[in-house]
N, C-alpha and C positions, 0 to 999 in steps of 0.2 A: 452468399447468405451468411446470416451472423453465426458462429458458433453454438451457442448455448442461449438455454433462456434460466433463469430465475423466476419463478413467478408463485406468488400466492394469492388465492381468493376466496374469500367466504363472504355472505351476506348479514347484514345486522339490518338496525333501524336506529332513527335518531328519536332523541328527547322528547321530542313534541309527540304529545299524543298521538296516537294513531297517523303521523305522517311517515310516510317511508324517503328515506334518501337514496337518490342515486349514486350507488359507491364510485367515485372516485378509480381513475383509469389513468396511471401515469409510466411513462415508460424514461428508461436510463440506462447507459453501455459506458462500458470502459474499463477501468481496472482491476485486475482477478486480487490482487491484495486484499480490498476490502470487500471481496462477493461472500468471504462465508460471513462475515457480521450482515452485510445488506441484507442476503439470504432468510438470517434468520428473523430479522426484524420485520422483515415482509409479510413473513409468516407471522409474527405476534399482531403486526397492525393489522391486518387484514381481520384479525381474530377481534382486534377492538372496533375497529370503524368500519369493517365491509370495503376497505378501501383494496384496487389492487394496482401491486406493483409489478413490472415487467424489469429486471435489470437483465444484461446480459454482459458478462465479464467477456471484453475481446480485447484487455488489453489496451493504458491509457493513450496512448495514439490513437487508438481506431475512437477511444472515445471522443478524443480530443476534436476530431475528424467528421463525428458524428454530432454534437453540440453544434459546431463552425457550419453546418450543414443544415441544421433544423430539422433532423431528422429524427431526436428524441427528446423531449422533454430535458435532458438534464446528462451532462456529460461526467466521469467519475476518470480525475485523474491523480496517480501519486507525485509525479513532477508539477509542482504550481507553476503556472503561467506569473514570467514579471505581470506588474503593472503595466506595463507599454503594448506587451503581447496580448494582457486583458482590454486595454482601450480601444487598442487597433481592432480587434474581433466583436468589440462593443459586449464582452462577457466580464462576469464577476465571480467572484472565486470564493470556498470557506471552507475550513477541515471540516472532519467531521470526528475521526479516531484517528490515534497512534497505534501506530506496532514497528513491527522491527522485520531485517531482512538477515538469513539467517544463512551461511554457509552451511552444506550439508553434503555430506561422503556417503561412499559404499565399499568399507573397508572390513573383509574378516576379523573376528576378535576386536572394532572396537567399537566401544559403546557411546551412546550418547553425551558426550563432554568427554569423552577419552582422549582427545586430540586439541591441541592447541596452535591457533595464526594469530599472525600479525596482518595490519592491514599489507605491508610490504611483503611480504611471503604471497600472499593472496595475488597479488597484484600480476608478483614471479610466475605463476601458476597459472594465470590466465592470461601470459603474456606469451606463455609458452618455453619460460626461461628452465623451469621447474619443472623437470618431466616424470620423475619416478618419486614416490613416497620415501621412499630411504634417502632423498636426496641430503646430504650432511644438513644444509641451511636449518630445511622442515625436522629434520632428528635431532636438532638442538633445541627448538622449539620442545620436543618432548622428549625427554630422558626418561627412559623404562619403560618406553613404549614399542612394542614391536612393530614399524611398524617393514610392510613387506616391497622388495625390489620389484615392484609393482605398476603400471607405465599409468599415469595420471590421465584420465579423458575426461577434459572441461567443456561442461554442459552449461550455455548461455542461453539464455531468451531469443528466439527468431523473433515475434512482433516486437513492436513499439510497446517501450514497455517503463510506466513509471519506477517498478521494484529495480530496473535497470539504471535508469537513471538515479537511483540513490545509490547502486552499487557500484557504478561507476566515477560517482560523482566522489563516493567516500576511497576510493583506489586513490584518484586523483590529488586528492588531501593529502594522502600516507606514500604516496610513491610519484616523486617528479616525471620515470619515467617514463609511468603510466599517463601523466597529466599532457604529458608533451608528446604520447605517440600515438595513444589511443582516445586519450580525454572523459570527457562526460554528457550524458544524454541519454535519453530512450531508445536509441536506437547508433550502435555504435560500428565499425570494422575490425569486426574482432581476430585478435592475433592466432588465434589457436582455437579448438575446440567443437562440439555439433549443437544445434538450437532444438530447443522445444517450447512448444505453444503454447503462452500463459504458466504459472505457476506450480499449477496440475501437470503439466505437459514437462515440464522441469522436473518435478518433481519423482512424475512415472521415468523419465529417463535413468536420471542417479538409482532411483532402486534395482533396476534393472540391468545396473553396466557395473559390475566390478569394478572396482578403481577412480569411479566416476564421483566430481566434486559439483558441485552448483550452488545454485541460491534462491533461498522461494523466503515469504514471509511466513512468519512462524507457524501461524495457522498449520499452515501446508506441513512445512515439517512436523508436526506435533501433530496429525490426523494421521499422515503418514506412517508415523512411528518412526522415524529417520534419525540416525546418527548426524548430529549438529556438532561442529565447533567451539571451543569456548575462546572467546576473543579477546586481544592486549586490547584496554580500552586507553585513552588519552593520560591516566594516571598511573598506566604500566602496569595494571590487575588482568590478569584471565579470568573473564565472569562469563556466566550462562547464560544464553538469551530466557528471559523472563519478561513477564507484564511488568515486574517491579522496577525491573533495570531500566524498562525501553519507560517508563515513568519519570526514574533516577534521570534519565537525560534531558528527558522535557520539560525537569521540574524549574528547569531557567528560562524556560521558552517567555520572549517578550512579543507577544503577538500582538499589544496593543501600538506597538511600534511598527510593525512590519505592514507596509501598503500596499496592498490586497490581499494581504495575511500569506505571504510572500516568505517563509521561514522555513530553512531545513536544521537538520537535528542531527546533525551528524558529528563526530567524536567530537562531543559534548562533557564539559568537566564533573568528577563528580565519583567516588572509589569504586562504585557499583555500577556506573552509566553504560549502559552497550552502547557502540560507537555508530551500529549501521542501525539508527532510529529515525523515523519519521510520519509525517500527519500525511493523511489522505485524504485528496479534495473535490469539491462538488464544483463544477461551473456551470453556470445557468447566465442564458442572454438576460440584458440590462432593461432591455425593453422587450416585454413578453408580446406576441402576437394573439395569444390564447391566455387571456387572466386567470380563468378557470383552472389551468393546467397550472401555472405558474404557481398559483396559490395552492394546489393540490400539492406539490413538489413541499413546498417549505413546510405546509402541515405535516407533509410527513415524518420530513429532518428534526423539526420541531416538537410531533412527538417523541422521537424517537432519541434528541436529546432529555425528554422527562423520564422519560421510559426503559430506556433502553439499554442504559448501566448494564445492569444483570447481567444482559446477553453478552455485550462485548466484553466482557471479563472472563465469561467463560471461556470464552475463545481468544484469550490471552492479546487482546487489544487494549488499552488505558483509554478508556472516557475522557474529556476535556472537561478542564475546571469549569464550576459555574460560569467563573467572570467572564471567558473566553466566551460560553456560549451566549453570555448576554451582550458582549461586543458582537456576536458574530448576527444576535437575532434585530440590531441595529441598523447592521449594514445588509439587511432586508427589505428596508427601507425604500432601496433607492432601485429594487427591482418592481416595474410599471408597468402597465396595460397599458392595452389603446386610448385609454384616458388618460393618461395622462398621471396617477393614480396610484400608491403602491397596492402589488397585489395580496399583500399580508401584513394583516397589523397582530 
């Protein structure tokens, strides 16, 4: 059975006099990165059009797995699918927000930005090279920081999991050794450390284990209340994860280049850029079996890029430029019903 559900509903009416619409019923799985922004938008649209949404965060494998499958409307992954891997599945792919993936401790006496990595220390750490906080390497990182002879327990993602694959993918960039013995992907053989379920499940571990380091997207940390990392970004700065930073990174993103909008964000130039940034994506089949649905899906996306700014900002995610969304509601185009037809103009 799936994990969790997301869901909101409420009833309205539409424009036309005295007719009533049938609200709208669409369902969607996959990545807990962006379930608190989906969450909340759910809940706004449902408040404007009666429409309801069902997502359930199991994590972008099981989404991935669940799209490939037909068994929900619309799959939600943070690893993009190449183009070759979209053609072969006959899926198409488009961000929806940015955010960031945020290392986070459970260290007495320190505070939120009290501590500073490198992506190479990180790497050390979950390689299992790096086993006690005092270790010299990590106490040069911070001078005058106390920190304590205290045995490091690295907490990874057990599913398939896009927030993984940019953390691994960004190891990989910043440590050869990491690239060549562990690599990059959603789901990885990790050298060291215990797994928890989704972001939450990440999350609840570090709080709960002394010593304990991990990695959820901000959100998480920042609901939490979680002692975060401030991190060497590509220009040698220790900065805070923030909406502005994980912005600062994206703000060179060439999406109109990138085929099937196929772009990671990761140490990204820029004096403020946080280095483990990236978009979160929606894949929906190319050719809808159910237009109805299909078309239900993009209204929503669709309002919810007019719409829906406010929300993701509050919850520390960057909106996509205009331009992006107007490339992205183009390439809408070419998803089609049993006619033959797109099913959203």
């Amino acid at each position: 059975m799936l994990r969790r559900l997301i869901a909101a509903v409420v009833g309205t009416s539409v424009a036309a006099a005295g007719a009533a619409a049938l609200a709208a019923s669409i369902s969607g799985a996959g990545a807990t990165f962006p379930a608190p922004v989906y969450a909340k938008w759910a809940e706004l649209y449902s408040g404007a059009t009666g429409a309801k949404l069902n997502y359930q965060p199991i994590g972008s494998g099981g989404g991935i797995k669940q799209i490939e499958a037909k068994t929900v409307d619309f799959g939600a992954s943070d690893k993009p699918l190449k183009p070759d891997a979209l053609a072969a599945a006959g899926l198409t792919q488009f961000p929806t927000v940015v955010g960031g993936v945020v290392p986070v401790v459970n260290l007495e006496g320190v505070q939120p930005g009290g501590i500073r990595m490198s992506g190479a220390v990180l790497a050390d750490i979950y390689r299992g090279v790096r086993t006690y906080w005092d270790d010299p390497v990590i106490k040069a990182f911070n001078p005058g920081v106390k920190l304590p002879h205290e045995r490091i327990t690295v907490v990874h993602r057990s599913d398939g999991s896009g927030t993984t694959f940019l953390f691994t993918s960004y190891l990989s960039l910043e440590a050869p050794h990491w690239a060549s013995g562990v690599g990059a992907n959603d789901s990885v053989s990790w050298p060291a450390g215990v797994g928890g379920k989704g972001n939450d499940g990440v999350a609840a571990m570090v709080k709960q284990t002394p010593g304990a380091i991990g990695y959820v997207e901000y959100a998480y940390a920042r609901q939490n209340h979680m002692t975060y990392a401030l991190m060497r970004n590509r220009e040698g700065r220790f900065v805070p994860p923030t909406a502005q930073n994980f912005a600062a990174a994206a703000a060179g993103a060439k999406w109109a280049s990138a085929p099937g909008f196929y772009l990671l964000l990761l140490d990204e130039p820029g004096a403020t850029s946080w280095p483990i940034t990236g978009a979160t994506f929606i894949l929906m089949h190319v050719k809808q079996t159910n237009a109805q649905n299909g078309h239900d899906v993009l209204a929503f996306f669709d309002w919810a890029y007019k719409n829906g700014n406010p929300a993701a900002e509050q919850l520390d995610y960057v909106p996509l430029p205009e331009p992006v969304k107007a490339l992205i509601r183009k390439s809408w185009l070419k998803i089609t019903g049993p006619d033959g037809k797109p099913v959203y103009r």
